[in-house]
FIMI-583098 format. One line per field, with one value per residue (C-alpha): residue number from 0; residue in one letter; chain; x, y, z. Coordinates in steps of 0.2 Angstrom, whole numbers. Each point is the difference from the previous one (the first is absolute). Layout:
N
i	(NUM	...);
aa	(A	...);
ch	(A	...);
east	(X	...);
north	(Y	...);
up	(Z	...);
END
This chain:
340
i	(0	1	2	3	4	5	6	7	8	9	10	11	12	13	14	15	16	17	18	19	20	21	22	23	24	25	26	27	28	29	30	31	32	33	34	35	36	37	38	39	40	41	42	43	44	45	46	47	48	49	50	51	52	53	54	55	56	57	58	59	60	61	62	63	64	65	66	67	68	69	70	71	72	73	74	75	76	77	78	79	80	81	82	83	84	85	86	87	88	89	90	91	92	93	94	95	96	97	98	99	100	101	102	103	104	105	106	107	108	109	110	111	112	113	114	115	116	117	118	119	120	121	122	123	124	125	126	127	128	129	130	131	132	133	134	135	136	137	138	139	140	141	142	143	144	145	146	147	148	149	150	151	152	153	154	155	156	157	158	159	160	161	162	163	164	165	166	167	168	169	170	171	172	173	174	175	176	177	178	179	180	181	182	183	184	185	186	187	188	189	190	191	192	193	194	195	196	197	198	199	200	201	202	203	204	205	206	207	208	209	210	211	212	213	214	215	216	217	218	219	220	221	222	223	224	225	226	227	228	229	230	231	232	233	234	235	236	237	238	239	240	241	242	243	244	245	246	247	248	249	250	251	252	253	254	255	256	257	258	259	260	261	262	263	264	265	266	267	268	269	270	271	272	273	274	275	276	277	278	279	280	281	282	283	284	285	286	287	288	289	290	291	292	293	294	295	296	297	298	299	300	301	302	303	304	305	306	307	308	309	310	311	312	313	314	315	316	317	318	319	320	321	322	323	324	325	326	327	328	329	330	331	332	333	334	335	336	337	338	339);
aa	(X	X	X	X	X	X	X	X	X	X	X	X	X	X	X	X	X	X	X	X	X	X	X	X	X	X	X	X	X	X	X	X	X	X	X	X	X	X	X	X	X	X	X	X	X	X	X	X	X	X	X	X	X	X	X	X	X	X	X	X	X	X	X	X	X	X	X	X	X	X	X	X	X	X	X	X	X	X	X	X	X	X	X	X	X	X	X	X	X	X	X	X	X	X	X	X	X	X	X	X	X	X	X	X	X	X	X	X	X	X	X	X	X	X	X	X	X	X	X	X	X	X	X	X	X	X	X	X	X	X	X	X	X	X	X	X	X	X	X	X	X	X	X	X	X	X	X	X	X	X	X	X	X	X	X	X	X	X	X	X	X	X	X	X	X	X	X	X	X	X	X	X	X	X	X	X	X	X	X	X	X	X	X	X	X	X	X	X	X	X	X	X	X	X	X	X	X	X	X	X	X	X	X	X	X	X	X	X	X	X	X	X	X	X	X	X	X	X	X	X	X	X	X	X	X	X	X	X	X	X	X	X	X	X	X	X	X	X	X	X	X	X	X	X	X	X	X	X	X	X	X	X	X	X	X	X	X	X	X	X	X	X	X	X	X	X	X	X	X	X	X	X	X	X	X	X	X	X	X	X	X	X	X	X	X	X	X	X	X	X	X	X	X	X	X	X	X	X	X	X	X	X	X	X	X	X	X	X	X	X	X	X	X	X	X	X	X	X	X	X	X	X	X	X	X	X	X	X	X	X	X	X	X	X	X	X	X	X	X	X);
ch	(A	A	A	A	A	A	A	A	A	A	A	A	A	A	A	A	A	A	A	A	A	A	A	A	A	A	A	A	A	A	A	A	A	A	A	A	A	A	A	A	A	A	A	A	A	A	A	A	A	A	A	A	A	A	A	A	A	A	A	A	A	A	A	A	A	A	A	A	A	A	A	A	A	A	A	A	A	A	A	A	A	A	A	A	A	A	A	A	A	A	A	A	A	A	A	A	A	A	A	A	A	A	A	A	A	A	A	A	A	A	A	A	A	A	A	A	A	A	A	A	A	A	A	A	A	A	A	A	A	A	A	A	A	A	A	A	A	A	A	A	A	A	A	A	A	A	A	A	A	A	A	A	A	A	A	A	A	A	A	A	A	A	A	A	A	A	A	A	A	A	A	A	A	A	A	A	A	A	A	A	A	A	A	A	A	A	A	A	A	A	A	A	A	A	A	A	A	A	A	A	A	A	A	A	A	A	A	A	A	A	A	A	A	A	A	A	A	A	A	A	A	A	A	A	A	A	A	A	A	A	A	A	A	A	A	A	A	A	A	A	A	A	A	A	A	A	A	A	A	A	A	A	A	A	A	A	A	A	A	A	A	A	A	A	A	A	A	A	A	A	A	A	A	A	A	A	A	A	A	A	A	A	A	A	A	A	A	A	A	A	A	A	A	A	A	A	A	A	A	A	A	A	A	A	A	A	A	A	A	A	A	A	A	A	A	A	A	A	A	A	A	A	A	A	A	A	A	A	A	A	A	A	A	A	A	A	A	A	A	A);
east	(-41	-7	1	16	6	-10	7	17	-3	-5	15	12	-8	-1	19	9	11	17	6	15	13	6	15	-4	17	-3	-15	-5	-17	-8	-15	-10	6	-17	-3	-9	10	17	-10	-5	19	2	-10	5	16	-2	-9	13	14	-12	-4	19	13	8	-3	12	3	13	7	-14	-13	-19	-12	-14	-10	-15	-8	-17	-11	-19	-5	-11	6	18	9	16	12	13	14	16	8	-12	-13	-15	-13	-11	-21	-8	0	17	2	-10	8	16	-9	-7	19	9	-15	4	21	7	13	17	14	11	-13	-17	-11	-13	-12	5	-17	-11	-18	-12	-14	-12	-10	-21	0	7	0	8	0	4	-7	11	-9	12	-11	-4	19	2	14	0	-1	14	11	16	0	15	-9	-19	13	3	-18	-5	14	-5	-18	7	8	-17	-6	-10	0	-11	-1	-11	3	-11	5	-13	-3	-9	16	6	-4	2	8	18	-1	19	-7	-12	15	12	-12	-2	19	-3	-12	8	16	-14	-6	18	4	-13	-3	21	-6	-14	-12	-17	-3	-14	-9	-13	-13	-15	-13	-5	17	7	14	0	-2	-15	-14	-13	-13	4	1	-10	-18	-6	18	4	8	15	3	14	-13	12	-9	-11	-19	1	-17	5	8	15	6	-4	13	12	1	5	13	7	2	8	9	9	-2	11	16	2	11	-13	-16	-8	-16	-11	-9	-15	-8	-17	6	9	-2	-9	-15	-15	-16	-10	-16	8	11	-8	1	19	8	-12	-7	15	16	-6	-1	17	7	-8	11	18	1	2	12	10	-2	8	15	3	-9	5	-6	-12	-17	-7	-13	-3	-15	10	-15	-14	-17	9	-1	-18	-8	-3	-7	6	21	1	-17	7	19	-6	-14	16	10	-11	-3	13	9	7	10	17	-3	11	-5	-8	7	-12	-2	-12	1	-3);
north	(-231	9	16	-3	-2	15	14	-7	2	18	2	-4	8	17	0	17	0	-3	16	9	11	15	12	17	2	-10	6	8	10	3	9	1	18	13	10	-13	-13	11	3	-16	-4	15	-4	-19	5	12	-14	-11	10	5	-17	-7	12	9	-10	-3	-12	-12	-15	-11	11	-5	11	8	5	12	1	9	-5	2	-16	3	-5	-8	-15	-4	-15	-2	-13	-5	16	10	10	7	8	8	5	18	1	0	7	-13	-12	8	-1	-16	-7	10	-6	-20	5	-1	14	-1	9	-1	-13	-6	-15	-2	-17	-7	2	6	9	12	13	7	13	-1	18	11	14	0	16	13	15	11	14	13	15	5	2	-17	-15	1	20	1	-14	1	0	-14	-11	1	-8	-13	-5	2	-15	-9	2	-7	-14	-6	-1	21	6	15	17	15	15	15	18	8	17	7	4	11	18	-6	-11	15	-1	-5	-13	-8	0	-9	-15	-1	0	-14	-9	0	-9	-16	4	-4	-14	-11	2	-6	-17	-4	8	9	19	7	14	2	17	2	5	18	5	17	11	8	18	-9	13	3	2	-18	-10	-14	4	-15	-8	-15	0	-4	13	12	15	2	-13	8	-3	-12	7	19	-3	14	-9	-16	5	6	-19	-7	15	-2	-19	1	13	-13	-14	10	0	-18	-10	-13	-5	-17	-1	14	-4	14	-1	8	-1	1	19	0	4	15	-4	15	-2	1	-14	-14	-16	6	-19	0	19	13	-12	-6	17	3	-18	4	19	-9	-16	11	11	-16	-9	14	0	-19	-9	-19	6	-11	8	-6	5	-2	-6	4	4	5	-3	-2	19	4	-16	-9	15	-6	1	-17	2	14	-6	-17	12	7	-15	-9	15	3	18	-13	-9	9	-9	-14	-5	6	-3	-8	-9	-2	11	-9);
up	(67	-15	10	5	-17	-7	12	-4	-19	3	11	-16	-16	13	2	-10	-13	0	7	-10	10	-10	6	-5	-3	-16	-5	-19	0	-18	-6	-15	-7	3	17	9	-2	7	13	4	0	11	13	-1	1	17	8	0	6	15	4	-4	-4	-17	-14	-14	-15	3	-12	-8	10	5	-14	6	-16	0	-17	-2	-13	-4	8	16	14	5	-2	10	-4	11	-6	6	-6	-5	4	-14	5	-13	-3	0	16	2	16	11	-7	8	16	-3	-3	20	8	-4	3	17	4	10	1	-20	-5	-4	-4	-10	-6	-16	-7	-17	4	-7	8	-9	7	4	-1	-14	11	20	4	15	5	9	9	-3	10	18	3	3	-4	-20	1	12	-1	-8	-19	2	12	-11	-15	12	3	-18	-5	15	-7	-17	7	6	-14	1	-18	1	15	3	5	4	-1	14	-6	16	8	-14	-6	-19	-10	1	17	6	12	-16	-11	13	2	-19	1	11	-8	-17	10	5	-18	-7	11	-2	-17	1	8	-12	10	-9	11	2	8	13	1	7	-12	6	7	3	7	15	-11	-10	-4	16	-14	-8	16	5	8	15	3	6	18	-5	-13	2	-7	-16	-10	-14	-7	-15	-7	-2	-18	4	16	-10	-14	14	8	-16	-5	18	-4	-16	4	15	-14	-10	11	-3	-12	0	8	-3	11	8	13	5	18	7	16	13	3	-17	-4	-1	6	-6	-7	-20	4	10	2	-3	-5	-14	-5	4	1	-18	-6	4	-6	-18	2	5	-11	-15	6	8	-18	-10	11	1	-12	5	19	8	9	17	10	18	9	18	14	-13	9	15	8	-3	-2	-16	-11	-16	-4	-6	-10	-9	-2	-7	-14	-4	-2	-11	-12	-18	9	12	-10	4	19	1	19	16	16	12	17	18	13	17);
END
């Protein structure tokens, strides 16, 4: 019997809310008056009339409120005849609210219901591999936007972006300048939603023109043959005015993120291990250059395949020397994980 009167207790306090049913042909939407929040109510406001039809404010209307503060996190309150939904992260809580509604055709219901969510992790981020000719290089510009608020109303607040140079004679070549055309449009967009950008390099890239003389020695086998020796001083000061000289197109950049690999790399005998001798030496050549352009930026690093192509020789090692010594204090994290 105890049983019996336990799964009925759970069955009771795990019934919803009241539902409330709102014609969207009374509805009022509302926002907090700075960018986000307008696009917040945007968005909000698109969704609705995808799901239900044109929306429109009608006599004693339902309010819909979106009101960004410095709070982190969201909370939503959903009353009789009103809606607020406030926090930092403004825009999940938008999500958070259309994924508890149920949509039909002039009308929607919703849970009358107050709750929070505050996130584990202050920074959810994408990485959209905007290279190889594939989706987020070719893709239209209208549909990316698309993705990025979808990103936004799950609660994403930060994206990267990487402008592969090995494709391009130069920085003024028209196909270079097009997908920094392209890539300032993401840079703009999600920086509308909230979002922090940042850009992706590799460490010892270079253009498809980069000097035969500079170019990396032993390569790894994934390397385009563009990539340049981080240990000939010349080629070493070329990376970083390369890369600050793609930094520079940018309104903003909040995080940069250097790699050793994937088709990183030099393996000559000045630069191994690589992940702790040679990549270093060209880390310690960016981060100043990036610095001076944006000072707020954040530093990471990336441990991605070190010790994995030619055996445990000493990447980490070396990264984690450098780590713990004063010139890294600029790094603000390093980007880690097993391979299998």
């Amino acid at each position: 019997m105890k049983a019996l009167l336990f799964i009925f207790f759970a069955v009771l306090v795990s019934l919803p809310a009241a539902a409330r049913t709102v014609r969207t042909d009374s509805l009022l939407l509302a926002a907090s008056d700075d960018g986000i929040g307008r696009r917040c109510l945007a968005i909000l406001k698109k969704e609705l009339k995808k799901r239900c039809g044109p929306v429109s404010a009608g006599p004693r209307p339902f309010v819909i409120t979106l009101q960004r503060t410095e709070k982190p996190g969201f909370s939503v309150s959903i009353g009789e005849d009103s809606v607020l939904i406030e926090g930092r992260d403004l825009p999940a809580g938008a999500g958070s609210f259309l994924r508890k509604c149920r949509f039909e055709e002039g009308a929607f219901s919703c849970p009358q219901d107050s709750y929070s969510e505050m996130p584990d992790m202050d920074l959810r981020g994408m990485y959209l591999a905007s290279h190889f000719a594939n989706y987020y290089e070719c893709a239209p510009l209208e549909e990316i936007d698309g993705l990025l608020e979808d990103m936004a109303l799950w609660g994403c607040n930060a994206v990267q972006v990487w402008f592969d140079m090995h494709q391009y004679n130069g920085f003024s070549d028209p196909a270079a300048q097009k997908q920094i055309a392209r890539l300032r449009h993401i840079q703009k967009t999600s920086n509308g939603l909230g979002m922090k950008f940042g850009l992706t390099c590799l460490a010892n890239e270079g253009y498809a023109d980069s000097p035969e003389e500079y170019r990396a020695g032993v390569k790894n086998p994934g390397s385009y043959g563009t990539e340049m020796c981080p240990s000939i001083p010349e080629a070493r000061r070329l990376i970083a005015d390369n890369l600050a000289q793609a930094a520079a197109a940018f309104d903003n950049v909040d995080v940069f993120w250097i790699w050793p690999y994937d088709q990183g790399g030099c393996w000559c005998s000045d630069c191994v291990p690589y992940g702790g001798n040679g990549y270093i030496k060209a880390v310690k050549e960016i981060i100043p250059r990036y610095k001076a352009l944006f000072p707020h930026c954040e530093i990471w690093l990336s441990a991605w395949k070190m010790d994995y192509f030619r055996g445990n020789e000493g990447e980490i090692a070396g990264l984690n020397r450098y780590l713990s010594s004063p010139v890294a204090e600029a790094v603000a994290g390093v980007i880690t994980g097993l391979d299998e």
